[in-house]
TIRO-2110 file (N, C-alpha, C; in Angstrom, 1 decimal):
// TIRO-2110
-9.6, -8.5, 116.7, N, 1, A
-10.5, -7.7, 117.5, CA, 1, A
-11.8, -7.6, 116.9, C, 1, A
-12.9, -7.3, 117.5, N, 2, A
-14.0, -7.4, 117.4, CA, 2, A
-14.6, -6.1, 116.7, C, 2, A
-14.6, -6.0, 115.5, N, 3, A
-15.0, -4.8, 114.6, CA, 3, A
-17.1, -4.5, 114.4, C, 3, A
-17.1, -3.6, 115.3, N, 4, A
-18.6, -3.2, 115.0, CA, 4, A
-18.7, -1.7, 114.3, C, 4, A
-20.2, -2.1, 113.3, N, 5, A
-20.7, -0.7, 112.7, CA, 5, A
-20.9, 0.0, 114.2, C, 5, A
-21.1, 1.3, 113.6, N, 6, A
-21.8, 2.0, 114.4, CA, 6, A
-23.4, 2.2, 114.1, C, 6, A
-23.4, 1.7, 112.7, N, 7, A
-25.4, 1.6, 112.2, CA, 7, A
-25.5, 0.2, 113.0, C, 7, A
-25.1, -0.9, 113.3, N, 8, A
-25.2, -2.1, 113.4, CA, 8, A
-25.6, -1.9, 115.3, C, 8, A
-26.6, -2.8, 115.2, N, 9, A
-27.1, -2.8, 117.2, CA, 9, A
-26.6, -4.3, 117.7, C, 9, A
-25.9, -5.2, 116.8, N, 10, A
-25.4, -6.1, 117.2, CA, 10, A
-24.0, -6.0, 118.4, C, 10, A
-23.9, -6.7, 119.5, N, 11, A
-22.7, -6.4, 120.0, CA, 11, A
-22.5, -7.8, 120.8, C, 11, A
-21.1, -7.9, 120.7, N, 12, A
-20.8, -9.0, 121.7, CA, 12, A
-20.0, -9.1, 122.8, C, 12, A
-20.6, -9.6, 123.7, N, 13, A
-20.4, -9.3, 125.1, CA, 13, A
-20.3, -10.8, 125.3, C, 13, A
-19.6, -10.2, 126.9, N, 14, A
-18.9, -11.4, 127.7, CA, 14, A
-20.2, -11.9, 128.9, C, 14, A
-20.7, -13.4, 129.1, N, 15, A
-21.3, -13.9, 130.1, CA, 15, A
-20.7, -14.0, 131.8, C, 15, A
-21.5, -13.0, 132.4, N, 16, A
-20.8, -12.9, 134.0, CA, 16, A
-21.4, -13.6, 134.6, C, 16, A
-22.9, -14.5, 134.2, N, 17, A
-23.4, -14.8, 135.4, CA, 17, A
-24.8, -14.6, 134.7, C, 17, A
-26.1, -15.8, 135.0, N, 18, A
-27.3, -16.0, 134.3, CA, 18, A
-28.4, -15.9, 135.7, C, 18, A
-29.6, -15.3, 135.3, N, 19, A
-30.6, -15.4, 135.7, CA, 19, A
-31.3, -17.0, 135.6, C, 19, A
-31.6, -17.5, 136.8, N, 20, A
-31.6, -18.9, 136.9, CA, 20, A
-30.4, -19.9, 137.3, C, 20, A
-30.7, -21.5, 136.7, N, 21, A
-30.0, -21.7, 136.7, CA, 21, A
-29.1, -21.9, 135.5, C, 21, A
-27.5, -22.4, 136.5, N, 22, A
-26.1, -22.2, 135.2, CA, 22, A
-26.7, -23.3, 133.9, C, 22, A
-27.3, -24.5, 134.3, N, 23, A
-28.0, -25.4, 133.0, CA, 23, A
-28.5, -25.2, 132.2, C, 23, A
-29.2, -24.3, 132.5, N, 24, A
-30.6, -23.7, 131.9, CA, 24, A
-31.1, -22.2, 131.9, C, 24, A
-30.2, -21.4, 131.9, N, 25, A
-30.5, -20.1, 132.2, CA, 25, A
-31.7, -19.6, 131.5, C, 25, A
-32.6, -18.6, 132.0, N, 26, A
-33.7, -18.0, 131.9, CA, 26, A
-33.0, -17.0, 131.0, C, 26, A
-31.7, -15.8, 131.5, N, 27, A
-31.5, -14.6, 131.3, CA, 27, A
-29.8, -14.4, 131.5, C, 27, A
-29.2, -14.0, 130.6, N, 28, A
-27.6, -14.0, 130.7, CA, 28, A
-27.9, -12.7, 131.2, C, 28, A
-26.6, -12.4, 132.4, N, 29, A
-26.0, -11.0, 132.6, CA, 29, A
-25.0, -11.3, 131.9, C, 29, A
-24.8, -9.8, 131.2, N, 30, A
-23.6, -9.4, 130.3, CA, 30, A
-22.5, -8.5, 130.9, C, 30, A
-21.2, -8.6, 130.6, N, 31, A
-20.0, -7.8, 131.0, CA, 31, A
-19.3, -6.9, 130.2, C, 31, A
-19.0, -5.9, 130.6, N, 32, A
-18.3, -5.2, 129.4, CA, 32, A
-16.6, -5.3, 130.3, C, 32, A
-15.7, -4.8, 130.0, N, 33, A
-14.6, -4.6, 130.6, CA, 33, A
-14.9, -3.0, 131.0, C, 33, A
-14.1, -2.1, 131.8, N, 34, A
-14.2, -0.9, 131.9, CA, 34, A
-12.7, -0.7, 131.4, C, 34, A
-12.4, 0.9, 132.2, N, 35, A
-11.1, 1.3, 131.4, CA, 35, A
-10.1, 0.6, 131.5, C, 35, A
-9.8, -0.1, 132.8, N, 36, A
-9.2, -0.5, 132.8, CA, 36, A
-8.7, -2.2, 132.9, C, 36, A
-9.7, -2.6, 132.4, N, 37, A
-10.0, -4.1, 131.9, CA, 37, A
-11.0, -4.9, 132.8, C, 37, A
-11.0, -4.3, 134.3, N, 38, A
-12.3, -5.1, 135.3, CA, 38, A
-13.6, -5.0, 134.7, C, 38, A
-13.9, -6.3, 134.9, N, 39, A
-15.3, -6.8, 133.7, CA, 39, A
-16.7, -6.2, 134.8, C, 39, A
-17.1, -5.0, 134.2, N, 40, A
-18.5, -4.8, 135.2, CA, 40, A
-20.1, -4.9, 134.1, C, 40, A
-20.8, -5.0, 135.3, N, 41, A
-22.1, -5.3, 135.2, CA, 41, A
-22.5, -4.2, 133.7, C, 41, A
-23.5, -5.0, 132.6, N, 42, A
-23.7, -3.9, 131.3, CA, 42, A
-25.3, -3.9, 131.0, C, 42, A
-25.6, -4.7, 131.6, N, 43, A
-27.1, -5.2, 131.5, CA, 43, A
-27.4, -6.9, 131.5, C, 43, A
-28.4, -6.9, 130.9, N, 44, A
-28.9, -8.5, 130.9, CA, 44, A
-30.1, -9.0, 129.6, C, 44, A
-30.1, -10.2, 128.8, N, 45, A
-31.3, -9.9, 127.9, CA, 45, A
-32.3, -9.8, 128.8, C, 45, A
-33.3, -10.1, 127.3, N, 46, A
-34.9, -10.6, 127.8, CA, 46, A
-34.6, -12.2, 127.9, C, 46, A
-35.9, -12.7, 128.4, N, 47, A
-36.1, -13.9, 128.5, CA, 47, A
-35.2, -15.0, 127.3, C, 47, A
-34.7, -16.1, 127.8, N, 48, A
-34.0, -16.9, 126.6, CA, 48, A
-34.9, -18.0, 125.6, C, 48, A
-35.1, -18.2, 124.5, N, 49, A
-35.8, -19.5, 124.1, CA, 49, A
-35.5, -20.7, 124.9, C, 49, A
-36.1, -21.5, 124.6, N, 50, A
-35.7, -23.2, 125.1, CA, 50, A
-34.5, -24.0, 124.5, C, 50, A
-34.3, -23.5, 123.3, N, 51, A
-33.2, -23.8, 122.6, CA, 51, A
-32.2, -23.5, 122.8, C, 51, A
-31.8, -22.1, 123.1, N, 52, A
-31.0, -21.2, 123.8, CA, 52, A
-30.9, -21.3, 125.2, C, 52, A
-31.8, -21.9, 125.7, N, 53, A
-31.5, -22.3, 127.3, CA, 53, A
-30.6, -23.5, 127.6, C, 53, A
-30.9, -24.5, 126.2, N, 54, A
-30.1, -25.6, 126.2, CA, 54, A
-28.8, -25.5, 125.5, C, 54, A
-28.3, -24.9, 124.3, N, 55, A
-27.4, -24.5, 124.2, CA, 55, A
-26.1, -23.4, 124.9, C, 55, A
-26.6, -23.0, 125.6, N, 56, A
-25.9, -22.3, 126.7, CA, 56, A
-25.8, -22.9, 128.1, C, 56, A
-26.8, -23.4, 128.3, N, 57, A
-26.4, -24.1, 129.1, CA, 57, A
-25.2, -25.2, 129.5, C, 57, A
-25.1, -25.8, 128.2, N, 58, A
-24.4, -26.7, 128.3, CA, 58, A
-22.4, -26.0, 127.7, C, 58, A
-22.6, -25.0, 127.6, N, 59, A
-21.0, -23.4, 127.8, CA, 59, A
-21.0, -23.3, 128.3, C, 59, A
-21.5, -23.1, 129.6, N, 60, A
-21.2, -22.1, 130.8, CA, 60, A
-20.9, -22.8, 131.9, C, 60, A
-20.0, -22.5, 132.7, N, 61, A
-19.3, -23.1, 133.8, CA, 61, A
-19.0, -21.8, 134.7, C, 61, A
-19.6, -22.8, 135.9, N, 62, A
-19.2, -21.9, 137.3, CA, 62, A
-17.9, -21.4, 137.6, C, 62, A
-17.5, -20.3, 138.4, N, 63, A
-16.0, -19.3, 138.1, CA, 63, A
-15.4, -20.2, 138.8, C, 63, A
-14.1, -20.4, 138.6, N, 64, A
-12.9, -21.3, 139.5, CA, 64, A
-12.6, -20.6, 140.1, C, 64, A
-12.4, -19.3, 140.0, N, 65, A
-12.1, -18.0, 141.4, CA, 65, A
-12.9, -17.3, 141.6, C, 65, A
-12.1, -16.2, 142.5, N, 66, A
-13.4, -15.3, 142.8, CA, 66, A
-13.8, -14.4, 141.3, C, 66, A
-15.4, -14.3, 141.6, N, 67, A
-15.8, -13.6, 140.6, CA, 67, A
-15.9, -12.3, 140.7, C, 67, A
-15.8, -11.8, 139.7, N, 68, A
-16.0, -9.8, 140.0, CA, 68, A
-16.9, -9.6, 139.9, C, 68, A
-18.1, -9.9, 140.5, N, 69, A
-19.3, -9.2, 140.9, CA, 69, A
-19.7, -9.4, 142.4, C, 69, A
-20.3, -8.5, 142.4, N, 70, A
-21.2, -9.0, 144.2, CA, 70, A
-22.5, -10.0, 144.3, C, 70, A
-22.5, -10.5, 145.5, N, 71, A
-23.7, -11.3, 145.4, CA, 71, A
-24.8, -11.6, 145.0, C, 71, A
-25.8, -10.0, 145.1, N, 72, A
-26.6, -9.8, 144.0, CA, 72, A
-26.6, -8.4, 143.7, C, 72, A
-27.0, -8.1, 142.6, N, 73, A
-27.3, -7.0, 141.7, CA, 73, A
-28.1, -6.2, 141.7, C, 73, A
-27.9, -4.9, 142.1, N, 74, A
-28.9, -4.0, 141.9, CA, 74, A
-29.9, -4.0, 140.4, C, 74, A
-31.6, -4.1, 140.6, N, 75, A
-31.8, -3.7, 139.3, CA, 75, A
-32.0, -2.7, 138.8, C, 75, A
-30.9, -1.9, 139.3, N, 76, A
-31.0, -0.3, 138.3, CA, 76, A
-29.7, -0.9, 137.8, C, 76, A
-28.9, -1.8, 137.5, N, 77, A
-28.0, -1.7, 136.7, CA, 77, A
-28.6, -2.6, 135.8, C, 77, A
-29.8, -2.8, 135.7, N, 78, A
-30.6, -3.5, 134.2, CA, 78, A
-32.1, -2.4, 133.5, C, 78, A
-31.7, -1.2, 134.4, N, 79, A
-32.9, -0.2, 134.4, CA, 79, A
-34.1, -0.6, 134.8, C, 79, A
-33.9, -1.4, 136.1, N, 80, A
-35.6, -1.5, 136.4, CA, 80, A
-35.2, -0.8, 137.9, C, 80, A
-36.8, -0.1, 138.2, N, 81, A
-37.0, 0.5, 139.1, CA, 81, A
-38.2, -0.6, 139.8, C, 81, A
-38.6, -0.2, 141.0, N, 82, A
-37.8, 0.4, 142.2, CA, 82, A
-36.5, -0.3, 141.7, C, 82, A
-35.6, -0.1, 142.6, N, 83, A
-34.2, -0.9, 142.9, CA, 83, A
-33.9, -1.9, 144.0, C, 83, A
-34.4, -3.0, 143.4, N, 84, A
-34.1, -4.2, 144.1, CA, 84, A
-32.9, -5.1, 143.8, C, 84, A
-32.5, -5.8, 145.3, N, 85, A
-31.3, -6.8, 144.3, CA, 85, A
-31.7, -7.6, 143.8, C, 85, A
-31.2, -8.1, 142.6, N, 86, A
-31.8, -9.3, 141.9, CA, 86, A
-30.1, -10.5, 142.1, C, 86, A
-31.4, -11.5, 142.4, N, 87, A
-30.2, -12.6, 142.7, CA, 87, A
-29.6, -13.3, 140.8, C, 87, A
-28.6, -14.0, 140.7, N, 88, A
-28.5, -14.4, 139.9, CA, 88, A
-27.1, -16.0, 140.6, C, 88, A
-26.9, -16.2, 139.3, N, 89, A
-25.9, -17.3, 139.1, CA, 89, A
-24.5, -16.8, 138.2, C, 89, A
-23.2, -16.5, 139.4, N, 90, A
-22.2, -16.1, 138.6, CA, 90, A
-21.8, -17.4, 138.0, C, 90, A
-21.0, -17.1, 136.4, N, 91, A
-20.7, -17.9, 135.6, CA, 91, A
-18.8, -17.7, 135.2, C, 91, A
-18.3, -18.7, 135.2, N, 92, A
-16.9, -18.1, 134.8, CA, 92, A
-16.6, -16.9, 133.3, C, 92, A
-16.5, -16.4, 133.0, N, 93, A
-16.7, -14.9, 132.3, CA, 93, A
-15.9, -14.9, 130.9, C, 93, A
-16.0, -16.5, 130.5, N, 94, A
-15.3, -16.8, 129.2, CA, 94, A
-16.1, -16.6, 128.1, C, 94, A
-17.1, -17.2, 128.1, N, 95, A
-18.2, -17.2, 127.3, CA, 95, A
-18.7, -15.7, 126.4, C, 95, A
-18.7, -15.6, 125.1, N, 96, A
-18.8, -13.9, 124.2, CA, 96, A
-19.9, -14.4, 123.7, C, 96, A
-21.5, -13.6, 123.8, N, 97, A
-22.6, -13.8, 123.4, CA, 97, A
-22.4, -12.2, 121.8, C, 97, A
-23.5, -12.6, 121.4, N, 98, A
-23.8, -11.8, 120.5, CA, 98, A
-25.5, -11.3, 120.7, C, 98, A
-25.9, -10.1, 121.1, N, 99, A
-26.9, -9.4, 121.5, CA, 99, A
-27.3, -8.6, 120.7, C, 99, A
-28.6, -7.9, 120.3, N, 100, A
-29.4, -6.9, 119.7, CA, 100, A
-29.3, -6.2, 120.6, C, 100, A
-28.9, -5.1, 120.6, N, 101, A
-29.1, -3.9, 122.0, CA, 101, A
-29.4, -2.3, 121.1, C, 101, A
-30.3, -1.8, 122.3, N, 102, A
-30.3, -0.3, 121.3, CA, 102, A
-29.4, 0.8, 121.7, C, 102, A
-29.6, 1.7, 121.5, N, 103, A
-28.6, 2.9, 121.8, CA, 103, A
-28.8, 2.8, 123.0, C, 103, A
-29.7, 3.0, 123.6, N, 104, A
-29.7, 3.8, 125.3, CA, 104, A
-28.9, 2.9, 126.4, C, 104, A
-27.7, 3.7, 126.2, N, 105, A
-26.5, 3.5, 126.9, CA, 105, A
-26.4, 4.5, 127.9, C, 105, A
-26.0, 4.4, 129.4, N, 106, A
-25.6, 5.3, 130.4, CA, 106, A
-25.4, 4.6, 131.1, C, 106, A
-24.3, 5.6, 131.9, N, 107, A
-23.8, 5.0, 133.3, CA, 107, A
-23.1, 3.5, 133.3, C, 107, A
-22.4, 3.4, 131.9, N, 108, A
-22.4, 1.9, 131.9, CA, 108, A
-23.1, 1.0, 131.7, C, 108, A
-24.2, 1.0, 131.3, N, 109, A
-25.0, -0.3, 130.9, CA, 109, A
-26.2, 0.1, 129.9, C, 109, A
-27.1, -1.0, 129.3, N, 110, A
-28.0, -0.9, 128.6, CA, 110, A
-29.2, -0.3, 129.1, C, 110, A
-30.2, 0.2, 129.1, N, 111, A
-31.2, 0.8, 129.8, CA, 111, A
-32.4, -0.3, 129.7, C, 111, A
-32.5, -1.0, 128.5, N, 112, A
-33.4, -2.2, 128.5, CA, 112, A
-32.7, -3.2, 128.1, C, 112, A
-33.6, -4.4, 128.1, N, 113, A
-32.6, -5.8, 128.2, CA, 113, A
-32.5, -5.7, 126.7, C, 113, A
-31.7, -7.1, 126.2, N, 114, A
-30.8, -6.9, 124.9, CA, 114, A
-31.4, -8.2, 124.4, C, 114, A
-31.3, -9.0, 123.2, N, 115, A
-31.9, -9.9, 122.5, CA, 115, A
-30.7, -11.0, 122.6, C, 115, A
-30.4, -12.0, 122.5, N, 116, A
-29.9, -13.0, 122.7, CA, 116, A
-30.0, -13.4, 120.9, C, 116, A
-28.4, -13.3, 119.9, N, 117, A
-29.0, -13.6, 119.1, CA, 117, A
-28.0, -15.2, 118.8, C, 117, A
-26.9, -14.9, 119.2, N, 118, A
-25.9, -16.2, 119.2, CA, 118, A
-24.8, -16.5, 120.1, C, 118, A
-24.4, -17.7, 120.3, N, 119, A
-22.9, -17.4, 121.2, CA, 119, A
-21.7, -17.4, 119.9, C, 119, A
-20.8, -16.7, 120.2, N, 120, A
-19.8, -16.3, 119.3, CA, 120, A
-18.3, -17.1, 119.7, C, 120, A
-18.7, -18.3, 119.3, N, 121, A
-17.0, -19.3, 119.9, CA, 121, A
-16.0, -18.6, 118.9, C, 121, A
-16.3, -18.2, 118.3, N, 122, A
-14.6, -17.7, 117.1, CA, 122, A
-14.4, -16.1, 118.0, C, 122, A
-15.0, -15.9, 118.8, N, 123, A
-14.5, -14.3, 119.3, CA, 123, A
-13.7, -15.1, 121.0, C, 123, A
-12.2, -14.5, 121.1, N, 124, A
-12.0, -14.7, 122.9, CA, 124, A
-12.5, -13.5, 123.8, C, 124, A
-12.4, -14.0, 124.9, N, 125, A
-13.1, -12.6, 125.9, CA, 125, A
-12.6, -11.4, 125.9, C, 125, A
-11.0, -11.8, 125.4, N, 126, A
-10.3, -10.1, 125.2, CA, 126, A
-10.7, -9.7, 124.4, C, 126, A
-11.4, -10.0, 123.3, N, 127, A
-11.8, -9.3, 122.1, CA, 127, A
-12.9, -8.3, 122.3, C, 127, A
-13.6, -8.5, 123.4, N, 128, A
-14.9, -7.7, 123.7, CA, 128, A
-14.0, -6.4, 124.4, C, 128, A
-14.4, -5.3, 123.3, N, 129, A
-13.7, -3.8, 123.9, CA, 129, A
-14.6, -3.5, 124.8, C, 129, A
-14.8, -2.0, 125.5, N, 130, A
-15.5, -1.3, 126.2, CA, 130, A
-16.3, -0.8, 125.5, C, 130, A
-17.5, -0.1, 125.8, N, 131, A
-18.3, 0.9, 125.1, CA, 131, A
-17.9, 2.4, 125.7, C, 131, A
-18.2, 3.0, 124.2, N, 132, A
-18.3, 4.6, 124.5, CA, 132, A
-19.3, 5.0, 125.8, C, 132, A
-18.8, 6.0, 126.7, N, 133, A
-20.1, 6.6, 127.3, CA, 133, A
-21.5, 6.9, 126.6, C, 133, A
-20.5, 7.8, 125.6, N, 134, A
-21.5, 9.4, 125.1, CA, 134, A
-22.6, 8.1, 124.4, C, 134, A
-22.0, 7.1, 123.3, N, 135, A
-23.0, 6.7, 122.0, CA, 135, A
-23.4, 5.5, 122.4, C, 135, A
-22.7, 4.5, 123.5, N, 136, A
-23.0, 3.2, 123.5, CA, 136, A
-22.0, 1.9, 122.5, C, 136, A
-21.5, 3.0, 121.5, N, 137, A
-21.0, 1.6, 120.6, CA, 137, A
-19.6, 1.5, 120.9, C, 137, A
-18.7, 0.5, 120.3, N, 138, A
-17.7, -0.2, 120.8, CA, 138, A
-16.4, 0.9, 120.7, C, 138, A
-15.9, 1.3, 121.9, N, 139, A
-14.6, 2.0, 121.2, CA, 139, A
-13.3, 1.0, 121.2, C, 139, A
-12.1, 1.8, 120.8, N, 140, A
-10.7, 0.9, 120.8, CA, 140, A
-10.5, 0.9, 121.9, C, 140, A
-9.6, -0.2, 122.1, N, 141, A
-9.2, -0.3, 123.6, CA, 141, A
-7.7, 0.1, 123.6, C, 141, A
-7.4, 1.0, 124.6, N, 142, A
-5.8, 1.8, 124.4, CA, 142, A
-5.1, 0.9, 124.8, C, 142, A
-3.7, 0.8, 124.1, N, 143, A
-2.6, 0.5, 124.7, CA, 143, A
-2.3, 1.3, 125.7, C, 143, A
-1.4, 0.2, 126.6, N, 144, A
-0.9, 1.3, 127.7, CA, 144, A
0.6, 2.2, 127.4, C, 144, A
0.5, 3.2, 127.5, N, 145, A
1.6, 4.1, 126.8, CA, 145, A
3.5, 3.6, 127.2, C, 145, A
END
């Protein structure tokens, strides 16, 4: 399982789906699981390098089922206002990125975009827990009783 400080703003998250295209993505949307394991919307970075557009690009593959998100995305679930949908590219939701993100956590997601710092092939997608409401950082994920 995926062990984070709580000093540490590193976190790794699951790819749902990239701003642009799946080749070459501009901007990953990220996934967290919720309580109960359905993978929802957590935010999105900033802009990707060139390098990072080509190395991700060449991970990511379109979902073989339906995907759990809707067609496009509100951007208050990436904290931009007004609230427009933003279109994106669902991606199959295998892929665990490793992100700089700050505290400002609510409502489920990051309140500003997150840094792109690696993709993390040694983590699987079950490894990525939920985040706390209250703090933002990673809590345990319960067994079911």
């Amino acid at each position: 399982m995926l062990m984070e400080s709580p000093y540490a703003h590193h976190r790794g998250r699951r790819v749902g789906g990239v701003i642009g295209p799946l080749n070459a993505p501009e901007a990953l949307v990220l996934g967290l699981p919720d309580e109960v394991g359905r993978l929802r919307v957590a935010g999105r970075t900033g802009p990707l390098t060139l390098p990072a557009r080509g190395e991700l690009g060449a991970l990511l593959a379109a979902p073989r089922r339906a995907h759990p998100w809707p067609e496009r995305i509100p951007s208050l679930r990436f904290g931009q206002l007004p609230p427009e949908p933003v279109d994106y590219t669902p991606t199959e939701p295998l892929l665990v990125v490793e992100v700089d993100a700050d505290v400002c956590f609510e409502q489920g997601r990051w309140r500003h975009p997150t840094g792109f710092r690696r993709v993390r092939g040694d983590l699987r997608p079950d490894d990525v827990t939920r985040v706390c409401e209250s703090t933002g950082f990673t809590s345990p994920r319960r067994s079911a009783p």
